[in-house]
C-alpha positions as CSV (number, residue, x, y, z in Angstrom):
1,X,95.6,89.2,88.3
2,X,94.7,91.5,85.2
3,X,96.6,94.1,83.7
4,X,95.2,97.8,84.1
5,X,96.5,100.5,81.8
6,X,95.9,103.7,83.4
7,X,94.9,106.7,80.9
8,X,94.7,110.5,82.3
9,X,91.9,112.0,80.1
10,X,92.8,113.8,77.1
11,X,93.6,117.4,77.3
12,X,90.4,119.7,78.9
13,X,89.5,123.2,78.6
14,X,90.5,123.3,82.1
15,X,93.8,122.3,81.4
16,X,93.3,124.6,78.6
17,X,92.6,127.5,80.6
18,X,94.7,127.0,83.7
19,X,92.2,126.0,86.2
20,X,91.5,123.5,88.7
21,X,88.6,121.7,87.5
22,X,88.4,118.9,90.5
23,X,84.3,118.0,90.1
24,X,82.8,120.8,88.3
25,X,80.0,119.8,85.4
26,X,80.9,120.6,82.5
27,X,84.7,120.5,81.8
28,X,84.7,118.9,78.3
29,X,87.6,117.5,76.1
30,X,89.1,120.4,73.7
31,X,90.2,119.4,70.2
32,X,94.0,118.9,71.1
33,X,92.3,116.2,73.5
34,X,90.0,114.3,71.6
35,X,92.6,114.1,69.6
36,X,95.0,112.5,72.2
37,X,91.6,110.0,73.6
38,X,91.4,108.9,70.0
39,X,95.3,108.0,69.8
40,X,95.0,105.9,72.5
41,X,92.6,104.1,71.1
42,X,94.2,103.4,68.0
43,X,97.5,102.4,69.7
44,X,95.7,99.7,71.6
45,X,94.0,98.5,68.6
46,X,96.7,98.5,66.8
47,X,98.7,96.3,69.3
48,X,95.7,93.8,69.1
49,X,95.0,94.3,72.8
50,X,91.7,92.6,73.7
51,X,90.7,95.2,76.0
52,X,87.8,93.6,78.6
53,X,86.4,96.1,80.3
54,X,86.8,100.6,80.2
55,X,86.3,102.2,83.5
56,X,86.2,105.8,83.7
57,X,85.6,108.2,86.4
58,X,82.3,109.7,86.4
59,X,83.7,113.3,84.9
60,X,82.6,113.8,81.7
61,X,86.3,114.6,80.3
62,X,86.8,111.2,81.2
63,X,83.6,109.6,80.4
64,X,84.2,111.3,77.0
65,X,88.4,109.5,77.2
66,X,87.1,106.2,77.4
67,X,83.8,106.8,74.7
68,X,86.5,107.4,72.4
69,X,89.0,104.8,73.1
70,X,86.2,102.6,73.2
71,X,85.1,103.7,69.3
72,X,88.6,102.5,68.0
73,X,88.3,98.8,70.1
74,X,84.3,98.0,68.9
75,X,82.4,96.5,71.9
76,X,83.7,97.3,74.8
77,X,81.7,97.2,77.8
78,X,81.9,100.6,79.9
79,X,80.8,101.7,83.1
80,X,82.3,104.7,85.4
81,X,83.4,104.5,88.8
82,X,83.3,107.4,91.1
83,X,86.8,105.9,93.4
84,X,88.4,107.1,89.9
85,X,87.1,110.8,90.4
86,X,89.3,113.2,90.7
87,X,90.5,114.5,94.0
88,X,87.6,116.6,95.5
89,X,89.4,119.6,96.1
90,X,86.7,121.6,97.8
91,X,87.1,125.2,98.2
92,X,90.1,125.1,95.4
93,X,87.5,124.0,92.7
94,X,87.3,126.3,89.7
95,X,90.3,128.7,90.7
96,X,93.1,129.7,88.9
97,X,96.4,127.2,89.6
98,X,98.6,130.5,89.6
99,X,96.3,131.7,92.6
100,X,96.8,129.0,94.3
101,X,100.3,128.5,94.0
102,X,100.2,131.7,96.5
103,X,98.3,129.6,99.1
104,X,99.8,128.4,102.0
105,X,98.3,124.9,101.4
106,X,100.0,124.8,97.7
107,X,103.5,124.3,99.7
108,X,102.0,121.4,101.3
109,X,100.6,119.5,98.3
110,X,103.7,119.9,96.6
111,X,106.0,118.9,99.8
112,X,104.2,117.0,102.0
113,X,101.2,115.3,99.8
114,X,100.3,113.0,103.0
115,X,99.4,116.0,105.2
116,X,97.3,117.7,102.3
117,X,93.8,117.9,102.8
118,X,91.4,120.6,100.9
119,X,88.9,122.5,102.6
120,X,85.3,122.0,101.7
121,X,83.4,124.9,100.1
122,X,79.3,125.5,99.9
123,X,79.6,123.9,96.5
124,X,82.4,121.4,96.5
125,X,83.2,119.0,99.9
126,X,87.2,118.2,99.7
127,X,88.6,115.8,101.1
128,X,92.8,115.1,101.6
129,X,94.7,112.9,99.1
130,X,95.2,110.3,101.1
131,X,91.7,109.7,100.9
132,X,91.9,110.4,97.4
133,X,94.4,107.2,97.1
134,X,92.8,105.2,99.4
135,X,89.3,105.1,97.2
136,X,90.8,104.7,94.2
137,X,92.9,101.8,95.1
138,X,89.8,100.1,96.5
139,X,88.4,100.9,93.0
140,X,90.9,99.3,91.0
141,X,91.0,96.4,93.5
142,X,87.2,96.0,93.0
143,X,87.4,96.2,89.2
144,X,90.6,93.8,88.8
145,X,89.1,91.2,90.7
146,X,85.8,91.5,88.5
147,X,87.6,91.0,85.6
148,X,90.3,88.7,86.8
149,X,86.7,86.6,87.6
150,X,84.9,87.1,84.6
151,X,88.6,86.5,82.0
152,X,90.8,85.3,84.0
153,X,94.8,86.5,85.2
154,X,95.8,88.3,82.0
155,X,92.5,90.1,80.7
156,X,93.5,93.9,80.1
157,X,91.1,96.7,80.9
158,X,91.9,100.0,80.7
159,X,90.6,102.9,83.9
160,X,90.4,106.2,82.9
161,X,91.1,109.0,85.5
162,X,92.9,112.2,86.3
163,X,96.7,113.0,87.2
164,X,96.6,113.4,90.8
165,X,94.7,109.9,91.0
166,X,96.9,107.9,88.7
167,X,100.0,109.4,90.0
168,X,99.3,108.2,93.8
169,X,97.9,104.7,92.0
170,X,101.7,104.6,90.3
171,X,103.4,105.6,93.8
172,X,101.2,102.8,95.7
173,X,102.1,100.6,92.8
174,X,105.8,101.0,93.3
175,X,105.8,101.0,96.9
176,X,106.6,104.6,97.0
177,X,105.3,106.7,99.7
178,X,102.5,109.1,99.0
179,X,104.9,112.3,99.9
180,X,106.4,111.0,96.6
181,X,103.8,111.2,94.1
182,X,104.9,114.5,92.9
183,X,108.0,112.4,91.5
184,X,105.8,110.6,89.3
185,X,104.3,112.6,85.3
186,X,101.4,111.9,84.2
187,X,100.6,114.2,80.9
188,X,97.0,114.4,79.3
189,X,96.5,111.4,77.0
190,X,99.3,109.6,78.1
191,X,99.2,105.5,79.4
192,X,100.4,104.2,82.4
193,X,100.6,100.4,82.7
194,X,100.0,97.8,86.1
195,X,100.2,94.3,85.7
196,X,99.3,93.4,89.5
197,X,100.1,90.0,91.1
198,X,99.5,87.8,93.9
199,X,102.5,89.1,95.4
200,X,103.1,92.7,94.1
201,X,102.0,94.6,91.4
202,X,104.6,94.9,88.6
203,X,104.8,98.5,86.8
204,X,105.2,98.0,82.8
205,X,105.0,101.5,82.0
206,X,104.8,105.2,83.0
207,X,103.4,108.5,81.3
208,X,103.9,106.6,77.7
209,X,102.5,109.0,75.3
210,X,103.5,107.2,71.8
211,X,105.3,103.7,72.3
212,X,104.5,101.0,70.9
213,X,102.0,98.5,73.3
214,X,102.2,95.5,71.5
215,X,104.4,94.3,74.1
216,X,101.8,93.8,76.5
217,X,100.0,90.8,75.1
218,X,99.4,88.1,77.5
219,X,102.1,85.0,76.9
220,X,100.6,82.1,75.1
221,X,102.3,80.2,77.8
222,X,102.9,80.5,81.5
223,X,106.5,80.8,82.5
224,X,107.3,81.3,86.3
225,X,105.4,82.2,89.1
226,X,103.1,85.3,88.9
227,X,104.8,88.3,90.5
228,X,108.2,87.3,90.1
229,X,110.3,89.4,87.9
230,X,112.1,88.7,84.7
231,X,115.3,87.1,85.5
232,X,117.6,89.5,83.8
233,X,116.1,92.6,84.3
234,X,113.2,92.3,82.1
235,X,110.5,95.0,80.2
236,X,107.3,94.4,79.7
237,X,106.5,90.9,79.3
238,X,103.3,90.3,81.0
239,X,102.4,87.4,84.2
């Protein structure tokens, strides 16, 4: 199957200001992260990564991610995808994170992810983060297999989404349980790379803010069977 490189959006004026955005309207790049989308474009152009398809969650910090990675790589198709939205964290939407760090619930989220689930508000529904994982795998499993069908087993396409969402992708993808996500950092701008298999998905890299990705061209050549490890240890070839 394909290879997915996971970008958090670029740094927000939430992020900015110390908020929790969730799904407000609204919550645009600032110049620090524009900055950081359009990095990540050029490090994927400049590996000569033939990038297939961008899917962003429907937020416009993201939507605005992937419009600019998608400047640096020429025509790219793009759509969104709302299983990449961020979690929908209901009543906790727009607040400050040091008030909520005084809620009972923040303990939970931090300690025991699996048990966390937000409370709706007039405004916002929530909904818990296993939810939150559970969509967003079934998006990523819906887009892979698109493009796995339209490019075959080693297209790369790049999903844009939020922390929270790529982090419990990464702790799936490792075979980690959700109550460890928090383990797992995933800074603004930064890429995060799954090459998934018929058998497992193989994690290339994590929260990589400046390294080279040049490494993650397909192999001319087939050379063992997909999802088996490099004998030796391996890091990063692809298939």
């Amino acid at each position: 199957m394909p290879t997915v490189l996971y970008v958090r959006h670029g740094r927000s004026s939430a992020n900015t200001a110390g908020t929790l955005a969730g799904w407000m309207p609204g919550v645009f790049l600032d110049d620090a992260g524009a900055r950081q989308a359009d990095a990540v474009g050029k490090r994927i152009a400049d590996a000569g990564l033939t990038v297939r398809r961008i899917v962003s969650s429907p937020l416009d910090r993201c939507v605005q991610t992937g419009e600019r990675i998608a400047a640096a790589l020429g025509s790219v198709p793009r759509s969104v995808h709302a299983g990449l939205g961020e979690c929908r964290y209901g009543a906790w939407t727009g607040r400050p994170l040091t008030e909520l760090a005084r809620d009972r619930l923040w303990r939970v989220v931090q300690d025991r992810p699996s048990e966390a689930a937000f409370p709706s508000s007039a405004a916002y529904p929530g909904e818990s983060l296993v939810a939150m994982q559970t969509r967003a795998l079934r998006a990523v499993r819906e887009e892979d297999e698109r493009v796995a069908h339209e490019h075959g087993p080693h297209a790369v396409w790049v999903a844009v989404s939020h922390g929270d969402v790529i982090k419990s992708l990464l702790a799936h993808a490792v075979g980690a349980h959700l109550d460890e996500f928090q383990r797992i950092q995933v800074d603004p701008g930064s890429v995060s790379v799954v090459h998934y298999t018929s058998h497992r998905p193989l994690v290339l890299r994590v929260n990589d803010t400046g390294g080279d990705l040049a490494g993650l061209r397909p192999p001319e050549a087939e050379s063992g069977a997909a999802g088996d490890g490099v004998v030796g240890g391996g890091s990063g070839t692809v298939g």
